[in-house]
N, C-alpha and C positions, 0 to 999 in steps of 0.2 A: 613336399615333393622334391627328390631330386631331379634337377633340373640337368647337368649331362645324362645321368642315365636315360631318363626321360626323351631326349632328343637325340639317343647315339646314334641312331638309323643314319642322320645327318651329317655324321662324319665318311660319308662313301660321296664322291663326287656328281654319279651318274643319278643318285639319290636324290640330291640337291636340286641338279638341273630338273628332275622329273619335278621334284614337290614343288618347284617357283613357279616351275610354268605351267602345273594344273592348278595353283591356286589362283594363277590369272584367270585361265580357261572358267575355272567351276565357277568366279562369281559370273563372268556373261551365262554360264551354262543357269545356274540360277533365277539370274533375271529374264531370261528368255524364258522360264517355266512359269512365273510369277505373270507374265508381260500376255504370255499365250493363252493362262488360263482365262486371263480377265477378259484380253480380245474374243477368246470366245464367247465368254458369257456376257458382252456388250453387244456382240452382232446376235445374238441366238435368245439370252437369259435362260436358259433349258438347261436345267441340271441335268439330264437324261444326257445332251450334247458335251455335257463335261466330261462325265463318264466317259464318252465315246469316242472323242479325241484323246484319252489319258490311253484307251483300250490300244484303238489304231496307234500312237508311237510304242508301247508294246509288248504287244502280242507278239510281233516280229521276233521278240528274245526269246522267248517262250517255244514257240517251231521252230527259230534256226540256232540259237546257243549252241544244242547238240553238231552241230556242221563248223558253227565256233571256235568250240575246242579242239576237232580235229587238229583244222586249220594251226592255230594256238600249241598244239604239240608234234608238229611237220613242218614249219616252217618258222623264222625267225620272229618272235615276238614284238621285239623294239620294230623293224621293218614294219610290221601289222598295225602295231597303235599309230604309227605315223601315218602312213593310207589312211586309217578309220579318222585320225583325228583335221585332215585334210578335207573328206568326205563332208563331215559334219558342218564345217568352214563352211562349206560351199552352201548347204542346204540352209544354215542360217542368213546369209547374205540374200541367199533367194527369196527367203520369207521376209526378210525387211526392206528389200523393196518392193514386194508387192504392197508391204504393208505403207510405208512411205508414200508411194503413189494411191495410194486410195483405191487400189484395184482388188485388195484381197474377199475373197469369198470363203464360208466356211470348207467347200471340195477343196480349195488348195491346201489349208490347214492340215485337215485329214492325209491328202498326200505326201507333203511334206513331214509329216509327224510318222507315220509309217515307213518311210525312205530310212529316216532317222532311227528308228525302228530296228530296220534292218541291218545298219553301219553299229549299232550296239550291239547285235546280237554277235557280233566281231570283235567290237571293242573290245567288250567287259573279261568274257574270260582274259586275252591274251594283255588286257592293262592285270590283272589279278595275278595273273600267271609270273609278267613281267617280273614282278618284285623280286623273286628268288633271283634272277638274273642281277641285281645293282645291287643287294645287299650280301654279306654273308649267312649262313641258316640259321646261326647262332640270335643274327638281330631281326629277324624274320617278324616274330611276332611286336617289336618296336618298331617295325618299319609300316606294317598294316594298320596298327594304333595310331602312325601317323599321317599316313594314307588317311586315314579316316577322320580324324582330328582336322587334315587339311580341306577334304570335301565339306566337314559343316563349319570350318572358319566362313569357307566361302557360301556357307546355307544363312551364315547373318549377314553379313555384307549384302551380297546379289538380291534378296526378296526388296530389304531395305531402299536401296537406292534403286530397285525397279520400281516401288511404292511412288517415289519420290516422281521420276521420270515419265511414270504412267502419268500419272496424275498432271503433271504441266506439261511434257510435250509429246504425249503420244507413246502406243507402245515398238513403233517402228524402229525407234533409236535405240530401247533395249536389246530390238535383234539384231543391226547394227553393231552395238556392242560385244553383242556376243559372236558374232564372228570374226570382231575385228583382234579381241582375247583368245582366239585360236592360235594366232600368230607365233606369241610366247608360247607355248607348249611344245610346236612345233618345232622351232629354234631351241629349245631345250633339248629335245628326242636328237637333231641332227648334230651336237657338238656331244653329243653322248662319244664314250668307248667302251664297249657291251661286247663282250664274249658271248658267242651264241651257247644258250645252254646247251647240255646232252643231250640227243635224242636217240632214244633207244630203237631202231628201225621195225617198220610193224610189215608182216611179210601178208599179213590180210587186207581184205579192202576197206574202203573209209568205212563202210556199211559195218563192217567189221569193230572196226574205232571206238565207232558210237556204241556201237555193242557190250562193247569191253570197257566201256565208261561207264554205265551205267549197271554193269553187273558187277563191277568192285564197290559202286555206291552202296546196291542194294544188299549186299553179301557183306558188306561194314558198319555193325550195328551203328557205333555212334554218331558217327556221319550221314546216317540214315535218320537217325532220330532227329537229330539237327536240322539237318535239310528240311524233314515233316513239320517242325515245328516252327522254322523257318518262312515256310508255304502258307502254316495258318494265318500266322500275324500278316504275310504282306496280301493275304486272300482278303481277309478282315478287317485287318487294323489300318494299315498304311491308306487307303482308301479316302478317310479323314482329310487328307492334305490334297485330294483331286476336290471337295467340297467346301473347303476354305473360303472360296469368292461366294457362296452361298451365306457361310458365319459371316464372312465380314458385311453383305450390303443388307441381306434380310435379319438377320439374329441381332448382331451387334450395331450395324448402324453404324460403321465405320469407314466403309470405302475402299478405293486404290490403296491410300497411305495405311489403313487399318489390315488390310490383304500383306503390304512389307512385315507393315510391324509384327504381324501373328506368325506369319510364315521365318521371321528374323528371329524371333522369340524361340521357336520349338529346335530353330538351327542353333542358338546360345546352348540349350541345354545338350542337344548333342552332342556339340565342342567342350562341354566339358568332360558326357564320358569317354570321347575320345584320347584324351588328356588323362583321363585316371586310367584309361589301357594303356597308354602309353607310358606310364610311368611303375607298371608293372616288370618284372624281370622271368616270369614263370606264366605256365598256363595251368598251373596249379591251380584249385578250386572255380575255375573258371566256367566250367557246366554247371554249378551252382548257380553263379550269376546267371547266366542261362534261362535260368526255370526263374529266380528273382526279378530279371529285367520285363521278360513276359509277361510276368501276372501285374509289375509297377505300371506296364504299360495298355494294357487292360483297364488296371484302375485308373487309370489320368486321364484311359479317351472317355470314360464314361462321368467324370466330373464336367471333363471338356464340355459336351455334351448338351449337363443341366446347366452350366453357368448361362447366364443371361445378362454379365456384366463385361464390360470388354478387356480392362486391365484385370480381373479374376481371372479371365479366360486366356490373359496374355502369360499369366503367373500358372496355369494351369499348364500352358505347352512346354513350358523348361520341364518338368518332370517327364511329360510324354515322350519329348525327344532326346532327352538323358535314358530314358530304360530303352528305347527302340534302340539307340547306337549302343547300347553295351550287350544287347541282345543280339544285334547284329555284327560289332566286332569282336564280341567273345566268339562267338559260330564262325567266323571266318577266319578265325587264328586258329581255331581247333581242329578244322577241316585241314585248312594248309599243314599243321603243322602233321596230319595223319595221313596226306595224300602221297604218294612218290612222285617224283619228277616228271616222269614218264606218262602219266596219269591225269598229271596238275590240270593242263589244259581244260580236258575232258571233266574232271570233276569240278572245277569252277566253271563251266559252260552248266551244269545243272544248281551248281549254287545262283547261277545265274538265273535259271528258270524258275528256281525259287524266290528270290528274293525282288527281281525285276517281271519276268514271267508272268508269276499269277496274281501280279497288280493289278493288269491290267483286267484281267475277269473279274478283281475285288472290285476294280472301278467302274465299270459297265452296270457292275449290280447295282454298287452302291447309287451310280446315278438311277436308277431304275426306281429300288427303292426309297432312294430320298424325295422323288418325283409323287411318290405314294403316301408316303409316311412322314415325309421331312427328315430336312438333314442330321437332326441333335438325335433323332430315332435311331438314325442308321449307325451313326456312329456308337450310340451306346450300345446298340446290340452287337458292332464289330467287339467292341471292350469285354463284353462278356466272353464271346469266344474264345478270345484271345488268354481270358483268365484259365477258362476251361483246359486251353491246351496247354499253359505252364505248369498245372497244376497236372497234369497226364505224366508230362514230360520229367516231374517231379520225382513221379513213382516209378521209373524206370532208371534214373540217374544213377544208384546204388550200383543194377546189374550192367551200367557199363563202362565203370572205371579197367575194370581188368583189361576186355579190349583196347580201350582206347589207347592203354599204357603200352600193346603191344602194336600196333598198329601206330603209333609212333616210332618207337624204337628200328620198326621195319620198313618207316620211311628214311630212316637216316643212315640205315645199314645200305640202304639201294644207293642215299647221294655219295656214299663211301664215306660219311661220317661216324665213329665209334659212338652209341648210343649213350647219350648224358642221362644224366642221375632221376633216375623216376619218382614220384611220391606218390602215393595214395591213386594209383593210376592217372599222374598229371606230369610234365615234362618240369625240370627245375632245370634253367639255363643261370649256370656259374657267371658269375664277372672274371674277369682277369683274360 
């Protein structure tokens, strides 16, 4: 691996300050997910209620993403993540001391996890969008490798030492935590200097916006495929990880600290294919991996699934969450790199609906059905669909290299960059 290539994203300073202080941010945001799930299923043990709270934080992305990216393409981005990541501050100090005072009940869970909900459906696009704003387009696609390499450094840490925490002093201090690791981020965004990107003015209404967001998604074969295929795995697959406190107390016989370690385990394997994105130079053959990562990841939930041993199962989630993050940041470099500026917002506000969105309905069912059938059921049946749709996805791959090549080349003709060197319908970005 070259190791500057690998990290050039990191040579922009605005870059720098974002990736230190989301990697503070993401281990509390972690341990707060880890800390929440288990507080529920301690006051409740109701799979059905896992689901429920996974649904309620959000479903919110899912109906407001689209209002998201308006926002996200009208008004300044760095400004917007700051607000959202302030918001979130506040709603986790709320939940840790209720939780610290012994006064929480599962309504306030719900509520709070839905508010939170809401402050994402804001986030996500305009942190997504951000990137092109702190890097040049050139390191675009090293800069989302690392974006994402950073989120699951912080997916082994955060589960990890929330395992830890749970376990001897409660899960209040996790939320605690996690608000207190807002702080860094936010001191990151304000010593920023961000040129506002261009905005192309839109002479229609937001109604309008939305409109026009979602009728370039649906009228751009490969970013349609994407997105679809995108929907199944987090309909299906991603669900697995709202069920987890179920593997660790009934299956495995592991606990709180068993809950870190599985949940810190499937985040190792992530960080690594964040890391072999990142040390990529091209988006060259990268819809391959695509339809590869898919079906890898299919096959892992449903080994997942049958194990019945706990370090099997812990050796089973490095593969699961290596193919979901390459599935996930190959599809999100390919989209950015085919979206235009003008658009970005909008179009990761439905990458958003996809990939956060229709979690939450995976998770409702999932809880539903694991309440019926048991969790190792639900999950294996996620894995098959999941193969199913790689395998769709597959047989399509062929008829969309041509667009895709062009639908690059005419996102970069719009940022008023001269269109670099195509292959086989994939972008090849030069060094030098």
């Amino acid at each position: 691996m070259n190791l500057p290539a690998t990290l050039r994203a990191l040579h922009y300073r605005n870059f720098r300050l974002f990736f230190g202080g989301q990697l503070i941010s993401l281990i509390g945001t972690w341990m707060q997910n880890v800390a929440q799930a288990w507080l529920v299923y301690r006051l409740t043990g109701s799979s059905v209620l896992l689901g429920a709270v996974s649904f309620a934080g959000q479903i919110p992305v899912f109906l407001m993403a689209p209002v998201g990216g308006i926002v996200a393409d009208r008004f300044r981005r760095h400004r917007i993540v700051i607000g959202t990541q302030a918001a979130s501050m506040v709603l986790a100090l709320v939940l840790s001391v209720l939780t610290l005072t012994k006064t929480v009940q599962i309504w306030h869970i719900f509520v709070l996890a839905s508010l939170l909900g809401v402050v994402n459906a804001f986030d996500i696009p305009a942190r997504q969008a951000f990137i092109v704003d702190m890097v040049a387009r050139e390191d675009l696609i090293n800069a989302i490798a690392l974006n994402s390499s950073m989120f699951n450094a912080s997916r082994v840490i955060g589960p990890a030492v929330a395992g830890i925490l749970v376990a001897t002093i409660g899960e209040g201090w996790c939320f605690f935590a996690n608000g207190a690791s807002y702080i860094a981020v936010i001191i990151g965004l304000l010593l920023m200097h961000v040129t506002a990107h261009r905005r192309v003015e839109q002479p229609g209404s937001p109604l309008a916006d939305v409109v026009a967001g979602f009728q370039f998604v649906a009228r751009s074969g490969p970013i349609y495929q994407l997105l679809l295929l995108l929907g199944v795995l987090s309909l299906t697959g991603t669900p697995y990880s709202v069920l987890m406190p179920i593997f660790a107390d009934k299956v495995l016989h592991s606990g709180a600290r068993g809950l870190g370690i599985l949940m810190g385990t499937a985040g190792v394997g992530a960080l690594c294919g964040a890391l072999l994105l990142a040390s990529r130079l091209s988006v060259r053959g990268l819809g391959r991996w695509v339809s590869l990562a898919a079906g890898g990841f299919g096959a892992s939930l449903i080994a997942f699934a049958i194990s019945r041993s706990f370090w099997v199962s812990c050796a089973l989630l490095l593969p699961t969450g290596f193919s979901m993050m390459v599935e996930m940041g190959s599809s999100n470099t390919l989209i950015q790199s085919m979206s235009p500026d003008h658009l970005r917002g909008r179009v990761m506000s439905v990458y958003s609906m996809m990939f956060m969105g229709m979690a939450p309905i995976g998770a409702i069912l999932a809880g539903v059905t694991a309440g019926r059938w048991g969790a190792p059921a639900t999950v294996a049946g996620g894995g098959v669909i999941c193969m199913l749709g790689a395998a769709v996805f597959a047989t399509r791959l062929r008829g969309l290299r041509i667009e895709a090549r062009r639908l690059i080349a005419a996102a970069q003709m719009a940022a008023g960059n001269p269109p670099q060197e195509a292959t086989g319908g994939s972008l090849v970005i030069k060094q030098g």
